[in-house]
C-alpha positions in Angstrom: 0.0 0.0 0.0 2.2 2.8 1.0 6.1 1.7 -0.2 7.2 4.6 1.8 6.1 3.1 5.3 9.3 1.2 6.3 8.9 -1.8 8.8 9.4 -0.3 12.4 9.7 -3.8 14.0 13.5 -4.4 14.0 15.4 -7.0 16.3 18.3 -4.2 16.7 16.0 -1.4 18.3 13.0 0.0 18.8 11.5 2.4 16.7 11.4 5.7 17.8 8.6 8.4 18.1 9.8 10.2 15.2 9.8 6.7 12.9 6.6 6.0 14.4 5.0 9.5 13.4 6.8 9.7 9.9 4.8 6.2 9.0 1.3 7.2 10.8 1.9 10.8 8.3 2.6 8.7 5.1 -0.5 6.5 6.0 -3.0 9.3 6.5 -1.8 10.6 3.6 -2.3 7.4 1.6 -5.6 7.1 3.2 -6.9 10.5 2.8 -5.4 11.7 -0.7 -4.0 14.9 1.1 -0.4 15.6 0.5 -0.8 18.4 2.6 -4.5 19.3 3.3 -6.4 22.0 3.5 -6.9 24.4 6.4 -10.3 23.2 6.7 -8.5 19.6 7.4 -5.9 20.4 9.3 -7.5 19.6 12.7 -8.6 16.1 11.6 -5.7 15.6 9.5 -3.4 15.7 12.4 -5.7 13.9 15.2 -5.4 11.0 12.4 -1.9 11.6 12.4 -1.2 11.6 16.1 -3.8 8.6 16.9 -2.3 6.1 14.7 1.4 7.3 16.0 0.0 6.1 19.1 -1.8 3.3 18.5 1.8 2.1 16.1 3.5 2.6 19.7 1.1 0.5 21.7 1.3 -2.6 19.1 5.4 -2.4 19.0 5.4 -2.1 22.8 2.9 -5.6 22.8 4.6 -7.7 20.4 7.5 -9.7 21.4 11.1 -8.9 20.5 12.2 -9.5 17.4 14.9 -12.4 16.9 17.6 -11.6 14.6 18.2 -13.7 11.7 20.6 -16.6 12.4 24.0 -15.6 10.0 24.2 -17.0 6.4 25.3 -20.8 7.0 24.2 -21.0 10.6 22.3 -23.7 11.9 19.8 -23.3 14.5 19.0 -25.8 17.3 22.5 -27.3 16.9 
């Protein structure tokens, strides 16, 4: 959907508030057509904005660390 979102969920570190923010942006943006909108839609524009920042935070805080992927000719379980 949106090729600009990159994945937040990485087994280094966590994503910041920034990352977070610059992903819910490019989503309502998607979602809405607005590059930048209007005046009119400003207000609602960034409540969407600033909701699905949180809501991004809340599921990366929930979800279990991310494992790294075992090195190229690793086995695992041995």
């Amino acid at each position: 959907m949106c090729r600009s979102i990159k994945i937040l969920r990485q087994p280094e570190r966590a994503a910041t508030r920034e990352e977070a923010t610059a992903a819910a942006l490019q989503f309502v943006r998607k979602v809405s057509g607005f590059h930048k909108p209007s005046e009119a839609n400003a207000a609602a524009f960034q409540a969407a904005v600033e909701e699905i920042t949180e809501v991004t935070i809340r599921l990366l805080n929930q979800l279990p660390a991310k494992r790294p992927k075992p090195a190229r000719g690793q086995l695992s379980g041995v």
